[in-house]
N, C-alpha and C positions, 0 to 999 in steps of 0.2 A: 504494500500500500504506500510507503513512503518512496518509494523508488519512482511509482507509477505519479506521484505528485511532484518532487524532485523535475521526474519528466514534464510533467506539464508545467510546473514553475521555470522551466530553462525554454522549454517551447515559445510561451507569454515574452519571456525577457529578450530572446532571439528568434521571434520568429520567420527570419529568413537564414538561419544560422549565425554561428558567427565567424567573423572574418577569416577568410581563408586564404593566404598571401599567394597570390600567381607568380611563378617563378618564371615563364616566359611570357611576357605581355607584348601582343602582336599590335601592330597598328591596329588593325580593326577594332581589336578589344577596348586598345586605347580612346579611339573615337567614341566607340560606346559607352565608357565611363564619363568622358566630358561631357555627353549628350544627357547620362544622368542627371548628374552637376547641374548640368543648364536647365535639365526642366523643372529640376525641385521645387523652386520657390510657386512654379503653376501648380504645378503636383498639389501641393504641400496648400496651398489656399484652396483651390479647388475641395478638398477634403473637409475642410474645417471652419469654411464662409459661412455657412448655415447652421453653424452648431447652438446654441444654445449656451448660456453663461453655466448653468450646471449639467452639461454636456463637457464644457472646457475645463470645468473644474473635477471632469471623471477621472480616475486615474487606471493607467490602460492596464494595470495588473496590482494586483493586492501588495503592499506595500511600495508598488510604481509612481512616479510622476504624473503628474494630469495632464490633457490635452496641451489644456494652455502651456505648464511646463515645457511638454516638450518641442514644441513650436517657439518657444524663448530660447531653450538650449539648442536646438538647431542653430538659431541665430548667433549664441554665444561660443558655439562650437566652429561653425565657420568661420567665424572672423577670424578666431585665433588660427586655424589655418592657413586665411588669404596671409594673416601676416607670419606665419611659419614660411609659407612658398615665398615671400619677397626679401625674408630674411635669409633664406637660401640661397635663392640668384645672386645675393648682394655681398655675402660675406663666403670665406672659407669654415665649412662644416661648423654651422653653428648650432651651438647648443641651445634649445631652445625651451620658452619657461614653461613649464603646467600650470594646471589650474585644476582644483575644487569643483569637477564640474556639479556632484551632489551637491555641494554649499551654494554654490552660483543659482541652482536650481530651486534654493528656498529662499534666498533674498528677495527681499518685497516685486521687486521690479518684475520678476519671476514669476512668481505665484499671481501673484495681481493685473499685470498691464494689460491690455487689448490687445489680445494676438497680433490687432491689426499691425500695431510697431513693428514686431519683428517681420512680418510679411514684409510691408515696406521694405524694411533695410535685407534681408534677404534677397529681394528682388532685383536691389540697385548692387550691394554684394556681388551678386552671382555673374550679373553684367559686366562685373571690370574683373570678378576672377576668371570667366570664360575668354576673355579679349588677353588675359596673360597666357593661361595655359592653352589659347588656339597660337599662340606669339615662342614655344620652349622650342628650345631645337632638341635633337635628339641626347648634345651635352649637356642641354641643363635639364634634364628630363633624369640623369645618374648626376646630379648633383645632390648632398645630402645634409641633413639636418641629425643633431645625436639631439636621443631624449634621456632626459639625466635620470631618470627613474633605472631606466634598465641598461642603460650606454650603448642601446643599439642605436645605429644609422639606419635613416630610415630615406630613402631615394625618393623623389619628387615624381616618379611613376608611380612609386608603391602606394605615395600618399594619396595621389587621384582614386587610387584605387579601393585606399579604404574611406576617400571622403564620397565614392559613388556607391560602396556599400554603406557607408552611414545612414545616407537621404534613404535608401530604399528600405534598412531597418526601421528608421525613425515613422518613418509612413505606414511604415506594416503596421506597427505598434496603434496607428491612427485607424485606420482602415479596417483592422482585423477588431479592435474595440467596440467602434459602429456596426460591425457586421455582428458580433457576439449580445451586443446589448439590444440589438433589432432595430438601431435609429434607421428612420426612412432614408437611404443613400441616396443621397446625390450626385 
């Protein structure tokens, strides 16, 4: 019985799995991830225009983040990557800072704002990260960033790749919610 919840507690929390690092990233794959990336921010409002204030305040699994949440930590999560990839390009192997995303995730601004904010800045976000990452040549594409938690390098392909599985976990989380709770989908 705990195995079988275990299970479905890790299904809720990943349910598109989790991140699985592609050791040979093809162009095409590569396109595909960017094309991710760029439709999030439609994605991602598309989903959660219609929602209801205690809709946005659901939280998408038993001790999870709510709607709202997680539509602010998207926001909080990209940014810190557009500026992970521009401190990339700009410096040799920089080590770059973390962040508290739980903590970030219960600060007022978090818990409380109007989706609508971070939609906005998502949407203008994604704009000037897709105009850099259609702009990397293939060298700065294995240019790299250490993160100080584990002292791995992490390659500015690899990073497209886990921020194009981010948007589509983060959406699951939205999407598979509304489907489970029976809101009428949009």
């Amino acid at each position: 019985m705990l195995g079988e919840y275990n299970m479905i507690t890790e299904q809720l929390k990943y349910p598109i799995g989790k991140y699985q690092k592609v050791e040979k990233v093809t162009p095409e794959l590569l396109t595909e991830q960017i094309a991710i990336i760029a439709s999030f921010p439609e994605r991602l409002a598309h989903e959660v225009q219609k929602l209801s204030k205690e809709q946005l305040d659901t939280p998408y699994r038993s001790g999870g983040w709510t709607v709202r949440q997680v539509v602010h930590h998207c926001a909080d999560s990209h940014m810190n990557s557009f500026i992970r990839f521009k401190l990339t390009l700009t410096e040799d192997k920089p080590t770059i800072k973390p962040y508290e995303q739980g903590l970030w995730a219960e600060l007022a601004d978090s818990k409380t704002s109007d989706v609508e904010e971070s939609l906005i800045l998502l949407k203008a976000l994604h704009r000037r990260w897709i105009k850099l990452l259609h702009a990397l040549s293939p060298s700065d594409l294995e240019r790299v960033f250490v993160h100080p938690e584990n002292g791995k390098e992490v390659s500015l392909r690899e990073n497209i790749g886990i921020y194009a599985w981010h948007c589509n976990h983060h959406l699951a989380h939205i999407i598979n919610l509304k489907r489970d709770m029976k809101w009428q989908y949009m």
